[in-house]
N, C-alpha and C positions, 0 to 999 in steps of 0.2 A: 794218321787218321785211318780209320777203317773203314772200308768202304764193301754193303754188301749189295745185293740184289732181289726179284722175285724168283730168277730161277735157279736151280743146283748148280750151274754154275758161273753164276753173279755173283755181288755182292750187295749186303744192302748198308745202310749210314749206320754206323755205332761211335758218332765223334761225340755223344753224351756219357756213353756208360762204356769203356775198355774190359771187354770180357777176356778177361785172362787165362790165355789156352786153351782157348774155343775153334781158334782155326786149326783145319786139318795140318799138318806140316806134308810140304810137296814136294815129292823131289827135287831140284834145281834140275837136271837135262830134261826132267818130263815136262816141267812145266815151260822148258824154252823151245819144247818141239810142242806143246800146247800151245803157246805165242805164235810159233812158226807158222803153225795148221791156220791159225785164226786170222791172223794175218793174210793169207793166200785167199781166205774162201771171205773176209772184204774185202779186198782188193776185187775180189771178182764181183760186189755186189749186194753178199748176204748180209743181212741186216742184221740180226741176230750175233754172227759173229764179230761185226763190229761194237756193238754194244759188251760181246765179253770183251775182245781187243780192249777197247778203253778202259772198264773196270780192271783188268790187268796192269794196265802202265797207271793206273790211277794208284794202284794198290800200293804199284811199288813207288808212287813219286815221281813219275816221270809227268808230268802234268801237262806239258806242252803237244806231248805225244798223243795224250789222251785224249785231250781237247776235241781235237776233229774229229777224230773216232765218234765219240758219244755224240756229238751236233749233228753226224749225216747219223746215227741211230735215232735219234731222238725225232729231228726232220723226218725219218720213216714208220713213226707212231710207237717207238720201243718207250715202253713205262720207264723199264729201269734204267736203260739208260739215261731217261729224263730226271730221275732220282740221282743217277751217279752226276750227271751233268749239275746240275745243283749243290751237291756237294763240292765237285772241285769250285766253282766257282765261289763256294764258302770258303773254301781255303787260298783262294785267291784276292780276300777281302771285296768280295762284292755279294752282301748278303742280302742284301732287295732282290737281286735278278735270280741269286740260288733262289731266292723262296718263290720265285716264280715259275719255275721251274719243278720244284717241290709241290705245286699244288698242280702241276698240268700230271705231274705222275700222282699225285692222290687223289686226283677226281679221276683217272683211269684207275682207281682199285690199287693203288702201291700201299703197304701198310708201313713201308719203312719212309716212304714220301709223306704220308700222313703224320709218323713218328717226329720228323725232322721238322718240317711245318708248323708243325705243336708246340714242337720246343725254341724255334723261332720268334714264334708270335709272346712266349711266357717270356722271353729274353727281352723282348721290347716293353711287356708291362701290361698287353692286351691277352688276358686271362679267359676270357669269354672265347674268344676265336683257337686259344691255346688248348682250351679244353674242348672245344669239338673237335678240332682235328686230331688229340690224343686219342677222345674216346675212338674216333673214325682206325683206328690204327690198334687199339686196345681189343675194339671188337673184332678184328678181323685175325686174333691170336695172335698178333705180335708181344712179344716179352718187352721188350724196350717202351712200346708206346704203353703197355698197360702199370708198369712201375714209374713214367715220368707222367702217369694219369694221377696213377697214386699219391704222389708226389705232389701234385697241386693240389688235389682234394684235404690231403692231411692238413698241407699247410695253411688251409681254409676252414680245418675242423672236420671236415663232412665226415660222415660216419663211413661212407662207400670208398673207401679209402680203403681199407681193410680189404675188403674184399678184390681192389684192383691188384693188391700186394702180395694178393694170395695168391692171385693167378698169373703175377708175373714168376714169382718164385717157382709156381707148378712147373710154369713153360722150363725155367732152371736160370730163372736172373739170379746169382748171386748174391749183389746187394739186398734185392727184394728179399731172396731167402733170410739175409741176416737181421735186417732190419723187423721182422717179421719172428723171427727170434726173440728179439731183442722188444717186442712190442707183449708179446706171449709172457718173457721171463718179468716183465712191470704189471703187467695182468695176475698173474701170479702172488708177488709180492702185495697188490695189493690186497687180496683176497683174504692173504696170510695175517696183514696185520691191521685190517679192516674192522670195525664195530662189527660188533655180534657173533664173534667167530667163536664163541663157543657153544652157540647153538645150532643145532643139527651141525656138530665139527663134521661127522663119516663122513657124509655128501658130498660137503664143501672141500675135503681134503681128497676125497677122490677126483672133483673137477681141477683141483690146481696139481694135484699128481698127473693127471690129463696133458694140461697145458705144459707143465714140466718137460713131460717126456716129447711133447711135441715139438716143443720148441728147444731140445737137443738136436730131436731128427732135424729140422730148420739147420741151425747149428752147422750140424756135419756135414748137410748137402753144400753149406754156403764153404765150411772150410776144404772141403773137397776137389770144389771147384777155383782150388786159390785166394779165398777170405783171409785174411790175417788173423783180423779182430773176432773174425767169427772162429778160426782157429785157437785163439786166444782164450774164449769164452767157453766153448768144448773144455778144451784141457782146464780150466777151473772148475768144471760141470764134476768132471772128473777126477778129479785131485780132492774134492769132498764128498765125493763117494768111495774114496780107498782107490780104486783104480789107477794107481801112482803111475804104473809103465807107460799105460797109452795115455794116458795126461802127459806125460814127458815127449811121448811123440806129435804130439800134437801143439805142444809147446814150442818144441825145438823147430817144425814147419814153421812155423807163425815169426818164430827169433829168427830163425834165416830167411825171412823173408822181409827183416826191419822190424817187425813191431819190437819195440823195446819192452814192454811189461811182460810178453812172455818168456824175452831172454832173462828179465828178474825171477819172474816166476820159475823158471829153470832152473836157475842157480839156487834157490832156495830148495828146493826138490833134490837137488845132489846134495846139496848142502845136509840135509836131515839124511839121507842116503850116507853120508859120510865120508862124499868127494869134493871137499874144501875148496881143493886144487881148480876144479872142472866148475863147480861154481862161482871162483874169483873170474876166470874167463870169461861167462854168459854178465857178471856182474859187471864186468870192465867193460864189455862192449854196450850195455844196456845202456849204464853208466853214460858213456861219450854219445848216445845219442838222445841224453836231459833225461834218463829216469831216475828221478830224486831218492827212490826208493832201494835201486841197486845203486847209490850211489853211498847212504843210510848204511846197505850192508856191508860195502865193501871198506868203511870206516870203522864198523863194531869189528869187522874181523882183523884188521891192524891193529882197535887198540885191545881186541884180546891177545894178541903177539906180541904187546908192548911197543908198536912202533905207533907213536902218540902223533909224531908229525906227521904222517902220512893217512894216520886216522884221521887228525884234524883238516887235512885237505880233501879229501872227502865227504866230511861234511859240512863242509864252505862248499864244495859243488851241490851237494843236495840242497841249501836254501839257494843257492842261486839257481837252482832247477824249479824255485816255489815252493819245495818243503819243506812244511815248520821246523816237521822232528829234525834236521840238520842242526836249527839253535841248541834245539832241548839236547841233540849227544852233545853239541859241544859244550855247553854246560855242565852238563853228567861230567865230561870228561876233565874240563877245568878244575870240577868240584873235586872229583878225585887225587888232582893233584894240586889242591890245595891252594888252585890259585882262583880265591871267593869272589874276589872283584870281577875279574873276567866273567866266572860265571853268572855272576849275576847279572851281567849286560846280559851274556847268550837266552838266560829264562827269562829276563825282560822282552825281550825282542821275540821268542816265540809264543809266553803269553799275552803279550798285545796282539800277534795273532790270532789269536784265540787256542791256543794248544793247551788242556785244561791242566794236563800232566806237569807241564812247564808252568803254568802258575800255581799249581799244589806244589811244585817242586822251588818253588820261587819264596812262599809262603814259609817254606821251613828253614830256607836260607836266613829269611830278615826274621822268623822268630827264633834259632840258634843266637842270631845277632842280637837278642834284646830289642826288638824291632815289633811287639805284640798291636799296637797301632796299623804299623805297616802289612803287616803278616794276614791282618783279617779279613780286608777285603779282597786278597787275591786267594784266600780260601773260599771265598765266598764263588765266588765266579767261578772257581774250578769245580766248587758242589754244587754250583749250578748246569754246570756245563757236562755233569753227568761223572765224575771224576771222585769214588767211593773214598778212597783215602784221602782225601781232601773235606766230606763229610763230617769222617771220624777224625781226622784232626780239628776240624771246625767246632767240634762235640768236646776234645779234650779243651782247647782253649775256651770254648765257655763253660764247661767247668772251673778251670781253672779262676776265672774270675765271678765265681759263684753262682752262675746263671744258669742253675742246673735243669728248670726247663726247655732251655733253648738250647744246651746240651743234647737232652734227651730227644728232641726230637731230628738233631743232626746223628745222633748214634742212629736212630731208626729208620732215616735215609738210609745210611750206610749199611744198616742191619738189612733191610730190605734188597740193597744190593749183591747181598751176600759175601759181607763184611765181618769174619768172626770174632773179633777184636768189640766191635759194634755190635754185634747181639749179645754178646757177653755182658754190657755195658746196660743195653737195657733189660736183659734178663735179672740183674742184679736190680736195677731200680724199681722192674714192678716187686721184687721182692720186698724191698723196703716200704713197697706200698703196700701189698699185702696181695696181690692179686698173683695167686702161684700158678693159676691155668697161664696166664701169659711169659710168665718167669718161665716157666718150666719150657715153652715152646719156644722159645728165644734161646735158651740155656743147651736144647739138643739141637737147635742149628748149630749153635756154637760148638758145642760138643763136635758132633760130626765132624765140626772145620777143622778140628784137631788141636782145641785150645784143652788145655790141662786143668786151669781154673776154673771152666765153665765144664767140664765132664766134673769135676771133683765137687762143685755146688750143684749140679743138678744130681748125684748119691747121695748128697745129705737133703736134698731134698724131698726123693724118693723116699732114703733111709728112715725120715721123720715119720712117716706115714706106715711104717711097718707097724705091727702089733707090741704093744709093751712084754719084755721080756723080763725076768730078772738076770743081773748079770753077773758074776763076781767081778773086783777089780781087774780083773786081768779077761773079762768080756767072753767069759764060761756061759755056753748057754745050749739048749741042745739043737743050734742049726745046725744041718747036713748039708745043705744044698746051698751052690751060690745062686744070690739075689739080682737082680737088673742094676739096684743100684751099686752089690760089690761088683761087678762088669763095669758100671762106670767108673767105680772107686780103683777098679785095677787101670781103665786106661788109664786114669789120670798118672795115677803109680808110678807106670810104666813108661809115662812122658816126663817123671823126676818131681812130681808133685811133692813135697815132704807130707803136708798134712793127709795124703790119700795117701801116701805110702802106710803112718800108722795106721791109719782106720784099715785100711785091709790086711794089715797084723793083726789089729783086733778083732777083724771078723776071721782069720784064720785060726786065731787062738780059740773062737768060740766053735768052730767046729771041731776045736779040739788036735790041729794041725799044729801042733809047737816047729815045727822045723821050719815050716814056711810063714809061720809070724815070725821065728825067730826072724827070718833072712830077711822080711820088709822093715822090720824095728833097727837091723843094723843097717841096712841100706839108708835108711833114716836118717837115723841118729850120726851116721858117717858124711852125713849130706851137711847137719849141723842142726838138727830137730831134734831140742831137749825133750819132746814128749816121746820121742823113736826113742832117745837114750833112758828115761826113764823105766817102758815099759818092756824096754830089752831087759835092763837091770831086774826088775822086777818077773820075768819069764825063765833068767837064768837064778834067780833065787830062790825060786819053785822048783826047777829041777837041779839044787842043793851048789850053785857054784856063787855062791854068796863072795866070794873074793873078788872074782870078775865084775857082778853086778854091784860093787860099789866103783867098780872105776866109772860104768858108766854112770852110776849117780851121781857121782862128783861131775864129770862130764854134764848132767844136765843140771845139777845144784849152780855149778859157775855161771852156765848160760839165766840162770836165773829161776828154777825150777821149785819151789817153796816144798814138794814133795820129796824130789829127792834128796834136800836138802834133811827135812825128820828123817828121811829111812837111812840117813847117814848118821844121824844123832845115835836113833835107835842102835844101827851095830857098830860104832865105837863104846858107846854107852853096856853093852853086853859083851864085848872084848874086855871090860875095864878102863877104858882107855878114857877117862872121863872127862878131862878137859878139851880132849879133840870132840867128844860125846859133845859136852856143853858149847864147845864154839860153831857145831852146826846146829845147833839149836838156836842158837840166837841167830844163824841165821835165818832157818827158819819163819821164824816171827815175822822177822823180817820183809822174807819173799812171801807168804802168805798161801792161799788166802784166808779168809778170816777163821775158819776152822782150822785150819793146818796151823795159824798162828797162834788158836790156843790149844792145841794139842804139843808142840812144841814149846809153849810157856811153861806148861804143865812140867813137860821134862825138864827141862833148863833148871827150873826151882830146886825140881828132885837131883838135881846131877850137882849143883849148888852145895845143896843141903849136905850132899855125900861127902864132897870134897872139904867143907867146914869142919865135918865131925873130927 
């Protein structure tokens, strides 16, 4: 117990609130010829020194000692002695007579007698008498009485709460500071995600910028003075502002001082730093003191090492610390190694807790398994529970059983979450319906996301809307400049699209670029796109390597190509070679389409006819 005083050098009661490293440190021989001194001058008498004499043996635990000291101080009208006398006597389990004792020094003017009194009477149940003798202590600038005024008031609601918390924290209560923080940074938050925040946003984001910055300063006075958790909450203030360094320093106080989330927080911090090492140690120790979440990473970092069982015991401590995600890695990790049963206990067990991931992830195990019954309501929960891929799978499995309403508006969830796979999905469908302002804005989300099919339909969809051209077969025309939609049609390209690879051969060939049609028609056609091999065929027979451009005609004739199937009739049929002529003719007819099929009729008759005569 701490024991302080009214005067500099008393003590007055702090056995509610342990202010850590508030007391001066005193020498050991000064303060036993301090003792010495005070001792002598009561022994002779002086009141005063008796009253420090006993707050000294009080301080240090001598209680016996102290005893008569403060009785003949207090018997000579010393407040604080009366106040310290009260306190031992609370630590002697006689708390009726301390508080009587507590109220003969708070009606003489003690604010830490008033403090102690206050908090006496709230400890009993009597609220009313609790709070006058706080305020009586509050108002007289005490720190302690005005944070344990606070203290009742909040938990009463009153609005004056605030303001007692303020002024404990001015005086430099710690708590008060953090707490006041921590009351600042929810004030905050709500503002941010409150109705109507997009009107007059400036104002409004300048008052929560306000509050922000205020409630760092709060923050740092509190971790300053030995906060943990207020230390704690700096260095995350900090750590997303970029400020990596002093976030680590404020971290690593707060970790050695026990809090475990900042010794997590730490190790993640090296960890992206790229001190593994220095990280598994702030994780092991966070770990051993139940943080679920350094318990979480120091399991993913075993079974990236490949050491499965000791990943796996780490996260068996993480649920047994209360978190979920421990089921969900072990799951992950079962699933990886193939052992399905297990995992499907571990995703069961994390999403009955509600872990949305683990029952998206639960969902694909039992519809892998043939399981689409089982599968749908644990998609259901997990696209409730706010879990995007779990949406878009909910989207694909009703498609899949035709319900492509109830599809589409699970892809639009998801598309809304910024799901590219999922805008993709509905970008296609309002196309089918016909409405291409919403295709098209669905189609460059997707795009952007970095899907290839959705960049390569939103250039034909652009494309469609260019001016009519005439074109020759090989898409001679006189553009010079690239279009927005060939920038789409090359990213696609360039993510291995085949049908965007040709079409930006064909717009290269229309600017009159053969080397670089050339190089997308064979990138093409070498991917296995009979129209890339066609139109290579057909560019290299323009500039006279007509040998070459039948291999790739054959090449896209086999894949099934009705074109290059005639242009091979045609030049075996002009070689002589007429029955090779007539048996790609018949193919032709064949692969079609209906034009090509009677243009190749035509031939076949005549190659016929030739071979008869």
């Amino acid at each position: 117990m701490d024991v302080m005083g009214d005067k500099a050098t008393l003590f007055e009661t702090g056995r509610f609130v342990q202010p850590s490293g508030e007391e001066p440190t005193r020498d050991e021989a000064a303060e036993a010829a301090e003792e010495a001194r005070c001792r002598l001058q009561a022994e002779g008498g002086d009141v005063e020194a008796m009253s420090v004499l006993g707050a000294m043996l009080l301080r240090r635990g001598d209680l016996d000692g102290a005893e008569p000291q403060l009785r003949a101080a207090t018997a000579a009208g010393d407040r604080a002695a009366a106040n310290n006398l009260g306190v031992l006597l609370h630590q002697r389990g006689y708390p009726d007579e301390a508080a009587g004792w507590w109220r003969i020094a708070a009606v003489a003017g003690s604010a830490a007698a008033a403090h102690a009194l206050g908090r006496h009477h709230r400890e009993r149940g009597d609220e009313p008498a609790a709070e006058y003798w706080l305020r009586q202590s509050a108002e007289q600038g005490h720190a302690l009485g005005a944070y344990a005024l606070a203290d009742l008031l909040e938990h009463r609601g009153d609005v004056a709460a605030g303001r007692w918390m303020r002024a404990a924290a001015e005086r430099g209560h710690r708590e008060a500071a953090y707490r006041l923080a921590r009351a600042l940074d929810r004030r905050t938050a709500v503002e941010e995600d409150g109705p109507g925040g997009d009107n007059g946003a400036g104002p409004q984001l300048s008052a929560g910028a306000e509050e922000a910055a205020e409630a760092e300063q709060w923050y740092r006075q509190a971790a300053a003075r030995g906060h943990r958790r207020a230390a704690l909450h700096l260095g995350a203030i900090l750590e997303k502002r970029g400020e990596l360094k002093e976030a680590g320093r404020w971290y690593l106080t707060a970790a050695k001082d026990g809090e475990a989330r900042a010794a997590c927080a730490l190790g993640f911090l090296l960890r992206d730093a790229g001190d593994t090492e220095n990280a598994a140690i702030w994780w092991l120790r966070a770990a051993q003191d139940g943080d679920g979440n350094a318990a979480n990473a120091l399991g993913a970092l075993h079974a990236e090492r490949g050491e499965t069982q000791t990943a796996e015991r780490w996260y068996r401590a993480a649920m047994d610390a209360g978190d979920d995600n421990g089921a969900y890695n072990l799951g992950l990790l079962c699933a990886e190694q193939g052992r399905t049963a297990q995992a499907e206990q571990w995703y069961r067990r994390a999403a009955y807790a509600g872990h949305r991931e683990a029952a998206n992830a639960l969902a694909i195990l039992l519809l892998q398994g043939g399981d689409t019954s089982g599968a749908l309501p644990w998609f259901s929960k997990a696209a409730e529970a706010g879990s995007v891929d779990a949406a878009f799978n909910l989207g694909i499995l009703y498609a899949g059983r035709g319900e492509d309403r109830v599809a589409l508006r699970c892809y639009e969830q998801a598309a809304a979450a910024g799901h590219t796979e999922a805008a993709l999905q509905v970008g296609i469908a309002r196309l089918r319906e016909g409405d291409e302002a919403a295709a098209e804005r669905h189609l460059r989300c997707a795009a952007g996301g970095g899907s290839a099919e959705a960049a390569y339909r939103l250039a034909a969809v652009l494309d469609a809307r260019r001016p009519a051209v005439s074109e020759h077969e090989l898409g001679e025309s006189s553009l010079n400049v690239k279009t927005e939609c060939e920038e789409w049609y090359e990213r696609a390209a360039s993510q291995g699209h085949r049908r965007a690879q040709v079409r930006v051969g064909m717009l290269a060939a229309a600017r009159g670029d053969v080397v670089e049609a050339a190089r997308w028609y064979r990138t093409a056609a070498e991917a296995g796109s009979r129209n890339g091999a066609f139109n290579l065929g057909l560019l290299l027979a323009r500039e006279g390597s007509e040998p070459e451009a039948a291999v790739w005609w054959e090449r896209a004739a086999d894949a099934g190509h009705g074109r290059a199937a005639l242009r091979l009739a045609l030049v075996y049929a002009r070689r002589g070679e007429l029955a090779e002529g007539q048996r790609w003719a018949d193919r032709a007819v064949v692969l079609g389409p209906a034009e090509v099929s009677e243009r190749a009729g035509r031939l076949r008759d005549a190659l016929r006819e030739e071979l008869s005569a």
